[in-house]
PAZALUM-745627 format. One record per residue (C-alpha): x, y, z; residue in one letter. Coordinates in steps of 0.05 Angstrom, whole numbers. Example, Ala and Ser with C-alpha at 12.3 -4.5 7.8 and 13.67 -1.06 7.14 Angstrom:
REM residues 2
> 246 | -90 | 156 | a;
> 273 | -21 | 143 | s;
END
This chain:
REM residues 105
> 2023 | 2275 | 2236 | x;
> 2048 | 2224 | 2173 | x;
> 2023 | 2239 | 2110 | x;
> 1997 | 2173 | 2073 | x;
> 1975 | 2161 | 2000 | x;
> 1912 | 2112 | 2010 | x;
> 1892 | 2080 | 1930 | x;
> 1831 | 2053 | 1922 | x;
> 1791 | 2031 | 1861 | x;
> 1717 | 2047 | 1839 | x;
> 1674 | 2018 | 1790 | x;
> 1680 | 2078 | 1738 | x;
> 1704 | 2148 | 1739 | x;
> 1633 | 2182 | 1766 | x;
> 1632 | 2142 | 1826 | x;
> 1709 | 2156 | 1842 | x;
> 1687 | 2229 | 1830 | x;
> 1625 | 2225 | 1871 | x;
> 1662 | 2189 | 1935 | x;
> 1730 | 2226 | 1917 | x;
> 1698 | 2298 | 1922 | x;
> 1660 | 2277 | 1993 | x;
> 1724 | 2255 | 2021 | x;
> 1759 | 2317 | 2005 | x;
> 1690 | 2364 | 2025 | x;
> 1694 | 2329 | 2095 | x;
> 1764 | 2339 | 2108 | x;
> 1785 | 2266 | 2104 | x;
> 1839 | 2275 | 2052 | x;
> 1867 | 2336 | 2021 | x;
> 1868 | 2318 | 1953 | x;
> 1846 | 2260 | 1915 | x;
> 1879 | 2240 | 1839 | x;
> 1833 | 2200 | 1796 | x;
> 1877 | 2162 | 1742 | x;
> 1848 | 2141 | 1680 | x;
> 1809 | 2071 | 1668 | x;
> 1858 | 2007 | 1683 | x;
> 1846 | 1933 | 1667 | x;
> 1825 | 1892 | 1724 | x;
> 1829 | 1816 | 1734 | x;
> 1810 | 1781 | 1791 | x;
> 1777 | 1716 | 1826 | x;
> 1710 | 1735 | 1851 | x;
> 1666 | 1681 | 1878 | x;
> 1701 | 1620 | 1851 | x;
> 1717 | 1652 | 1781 | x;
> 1768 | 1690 | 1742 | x;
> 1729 | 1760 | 1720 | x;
> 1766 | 1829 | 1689 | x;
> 1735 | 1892 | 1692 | x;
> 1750 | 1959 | 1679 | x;
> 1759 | 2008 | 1739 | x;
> 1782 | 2074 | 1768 | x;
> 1834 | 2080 | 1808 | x;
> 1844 | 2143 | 1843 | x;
> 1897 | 2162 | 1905 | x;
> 1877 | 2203 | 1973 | x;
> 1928 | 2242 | 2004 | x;
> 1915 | 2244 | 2081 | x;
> 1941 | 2236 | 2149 | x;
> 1937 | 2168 | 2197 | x;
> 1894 | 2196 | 2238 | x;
> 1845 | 2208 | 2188 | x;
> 1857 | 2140 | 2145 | x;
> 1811 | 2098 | 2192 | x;
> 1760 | 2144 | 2177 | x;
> 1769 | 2160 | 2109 | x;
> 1765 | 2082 | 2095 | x;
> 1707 | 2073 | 2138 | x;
> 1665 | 2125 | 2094 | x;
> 1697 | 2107 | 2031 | x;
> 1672 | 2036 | 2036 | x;
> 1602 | 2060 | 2059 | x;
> 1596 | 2097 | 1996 | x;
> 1625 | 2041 | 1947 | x;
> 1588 | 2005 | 1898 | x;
> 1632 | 1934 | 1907 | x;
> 1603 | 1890 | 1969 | x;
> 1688 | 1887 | 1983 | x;
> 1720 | 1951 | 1964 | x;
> 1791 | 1950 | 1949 | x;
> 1828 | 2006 | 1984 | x;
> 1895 | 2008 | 2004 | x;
> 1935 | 2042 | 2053 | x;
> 2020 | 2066 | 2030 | x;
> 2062 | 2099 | 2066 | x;
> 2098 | 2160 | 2034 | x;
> 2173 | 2153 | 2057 | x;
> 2190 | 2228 | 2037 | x;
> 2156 | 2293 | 2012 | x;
> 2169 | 2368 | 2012 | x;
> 2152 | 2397 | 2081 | x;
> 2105 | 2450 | 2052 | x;
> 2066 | 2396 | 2018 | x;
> 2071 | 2362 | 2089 | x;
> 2042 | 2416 | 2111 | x;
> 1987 | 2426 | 2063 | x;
> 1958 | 2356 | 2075 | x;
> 1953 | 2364 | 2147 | x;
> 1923 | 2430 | 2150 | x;
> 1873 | 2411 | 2085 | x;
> 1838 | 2357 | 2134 | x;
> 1841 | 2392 | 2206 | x;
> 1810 | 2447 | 2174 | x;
END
């Protein structure tokens, strides 16, 4: 398995807490990092808008990011939720190790 870092932002810090600990409770990542509040601009429907989000990062595997995404966007506020897949080019085996046996159970 590859371990992935998928970032995604939520409309405030509850809801990235609310979807973040269901993601980890059903085994779709192993950990989840919320960051503080960031400044967001954007064209939404024909005009420029800023908000301010959360941004948080799930570590997982590829074989769980289809699914994580699926249920991460069934639970998000924003009719188009931003989430993001990147690809971790190196990491500590143990931590490796962690991630894939946090979400295979």
């Amino acid at each position: 398995m590859t371990v992935v870092t998928v970032y995604a932002v939520f409309a405030d810090g509850a809801e990235a807490q609310r979807i973040g600990m269901t993601i980890v409770e059903e085994r779709l990542a192993a950990c989840v990092n919320i960051l503080p509040p960031c400044r967001s601009i954007y064209r939404w429907e024909g005009a420029i808008e800023q908000a301010t989000e959360s941004p948080a990062l799930f570590k997982t595997t590829t074989d769980k990011v289809d699914a994580l995404i699926a249920r991460a966007t069934e639970l998000h506020s924003y009719t188009v939720s931003a989430i993001a897949v990147w690809a971790i080019e190196r990491l500590p085996t143990d931590y490796a190790d962690w991630v894939e046996a946090s979400v295979t159970g």
